[in-house]
N, C-alpha and C positions, 0 to 999 in steps of 0.2 A: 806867193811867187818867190823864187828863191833867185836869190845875188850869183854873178857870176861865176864867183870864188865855190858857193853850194854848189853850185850843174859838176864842175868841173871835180868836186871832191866825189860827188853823188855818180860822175860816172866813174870813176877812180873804183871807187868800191862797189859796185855793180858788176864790174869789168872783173874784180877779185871773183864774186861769186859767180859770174858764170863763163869762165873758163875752167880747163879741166884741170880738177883739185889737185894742188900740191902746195896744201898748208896753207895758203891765205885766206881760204872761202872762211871759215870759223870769224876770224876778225872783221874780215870785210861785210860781212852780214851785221856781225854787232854795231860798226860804224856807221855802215848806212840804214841800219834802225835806231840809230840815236840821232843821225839827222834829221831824218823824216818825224820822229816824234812828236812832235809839237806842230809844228804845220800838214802831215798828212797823217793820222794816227790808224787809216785803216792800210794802208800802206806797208808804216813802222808794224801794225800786227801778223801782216802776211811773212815779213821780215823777220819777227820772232818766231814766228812757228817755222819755220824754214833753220833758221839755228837752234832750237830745241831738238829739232828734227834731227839736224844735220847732225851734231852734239853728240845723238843717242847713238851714230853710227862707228865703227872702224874707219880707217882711214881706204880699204881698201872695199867696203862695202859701199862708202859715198862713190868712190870712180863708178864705180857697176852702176850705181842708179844714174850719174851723170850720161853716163855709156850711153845707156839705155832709156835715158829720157831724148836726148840730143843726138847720137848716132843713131841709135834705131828705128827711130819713127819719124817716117818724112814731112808730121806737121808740126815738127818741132828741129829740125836741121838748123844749126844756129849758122845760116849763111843767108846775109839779109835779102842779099841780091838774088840767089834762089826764090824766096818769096812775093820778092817783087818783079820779075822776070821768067821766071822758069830758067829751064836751060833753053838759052835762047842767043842770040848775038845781044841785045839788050843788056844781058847779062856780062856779057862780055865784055861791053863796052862802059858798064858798070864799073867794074874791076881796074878794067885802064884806072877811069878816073879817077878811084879811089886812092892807088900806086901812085897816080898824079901826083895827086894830094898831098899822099904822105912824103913824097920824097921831094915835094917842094917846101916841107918844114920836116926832112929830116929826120924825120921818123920810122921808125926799123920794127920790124915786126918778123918772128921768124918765117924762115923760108918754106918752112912743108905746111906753112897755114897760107890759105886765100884772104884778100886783103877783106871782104866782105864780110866775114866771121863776126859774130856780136861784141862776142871779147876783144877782137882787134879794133875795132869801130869805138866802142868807148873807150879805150886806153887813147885812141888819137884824139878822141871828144875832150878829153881829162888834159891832153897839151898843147893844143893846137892855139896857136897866138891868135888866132882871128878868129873872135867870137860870132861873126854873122856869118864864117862857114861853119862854126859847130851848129849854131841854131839849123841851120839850111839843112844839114844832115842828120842831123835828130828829127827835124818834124818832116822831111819833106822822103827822107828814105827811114831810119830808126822806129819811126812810130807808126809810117804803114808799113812797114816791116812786121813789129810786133802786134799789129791790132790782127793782120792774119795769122800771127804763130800761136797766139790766143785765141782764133777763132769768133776775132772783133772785124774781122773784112774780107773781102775777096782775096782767094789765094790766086795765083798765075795758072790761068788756064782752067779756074773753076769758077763755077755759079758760086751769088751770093747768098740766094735765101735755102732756108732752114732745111731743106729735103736736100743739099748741096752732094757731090760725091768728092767735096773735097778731102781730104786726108783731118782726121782728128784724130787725139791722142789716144791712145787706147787705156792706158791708165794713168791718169792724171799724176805727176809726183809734187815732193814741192815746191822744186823748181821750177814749175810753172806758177807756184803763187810768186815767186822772185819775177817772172815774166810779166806778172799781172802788177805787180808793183810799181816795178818800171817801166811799162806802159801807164800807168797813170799816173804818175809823176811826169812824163812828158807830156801825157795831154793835158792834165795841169794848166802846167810852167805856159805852152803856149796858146790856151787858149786867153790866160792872161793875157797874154805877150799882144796875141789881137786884138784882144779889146782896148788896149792901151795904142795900140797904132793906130787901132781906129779914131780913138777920143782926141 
């Protein structure tokens, strides 16, 4: 289980890699694979191949695959609320609250981004002073968020089992092992988090 101070750095640097690269993803992949080393080491391995990877690239062939991991393929749109909603009013009302949120701690995000964005969602997870609404939005939207964008649960408006027509990725990159990552470092973190409220 990781300390508050770890969520909050772990989404800090999650948040580096998976928005669109302008020089931090490099670092923020080494950092949050030095975190994770020791307490989740398959994790921290998804995390180095993902910076060797990234490493071996131009700066301008990493966007493409960002591009084209995240903008092109609808089971991978880094917009959480999409996955958990569809386009729907749900969605909508999603979004409200999210904006709630953020402008009730003052938190700015730019304007031509939707507040549901992954990258936006953990940079407010990484400052938000109230740690029982990070927790609430990490496990109760963030990680059935991700267990559908990894193809770990029902997407909106699709079947769950395996013959599904839900939308999969068409070629895997490896930012989806960063996806895969941080998906299980959340489900991790809370399924600790229950067994301990339970006890």
């Amino acid at each position: 289980m990781y300390t508050e101070i770890e969520m909050r750095s772990l989404y800090h640097w999650f948040a580096g890699i998976l928005e669109y690269p302008a020089g931090e993803t490099l670092p923020a992949a080494r950092e949050a694979q030095t975190l994770l080393a020791e307490k989740d080491p398959a994790s921290a391995a998804l995390l180095q191949d993902f910076y060797n990877y990234a490493a071996s690239l131009t700066p301008g062939r990493l966007e493409e695959v960002y591009t084209g991991t995240f903008d092109l393929e609808a089971a991978c749109h880094p917009y959480i609320g999409y996955h958990l909603f569809g386009e729907t009013y749900k969605r909508s009302a999603f979004l409200v609250e999210l904006k709630q949120r953020y402008n009730a701690e003052d938190f700015a995000f730019p304007a031509t981004e939707l507040p549901d964005h992954l990258a936006i969602i953990l940079r407010f997870l990484a400052v938000t002073r109230d740690s029982t609404q990070a927790d609430e939005i990490a496990r109760d939207a963030l990680l059935l968020g991700l267990d559908r964008i990894t193809g770990r649960g029902k997407s909106a408006g699709f079947d769950e089992d395996e013959n599904s027509d839900a939308p999969k990725a068409d070629k895997p990159t490896q930012f989806h092992g960063v996806l895969e990552a941080l998906r299980a470092v959340l489900q991790n973190q809370f399924q600790v988090l229950d067994v301990l409220e339970r006890s």
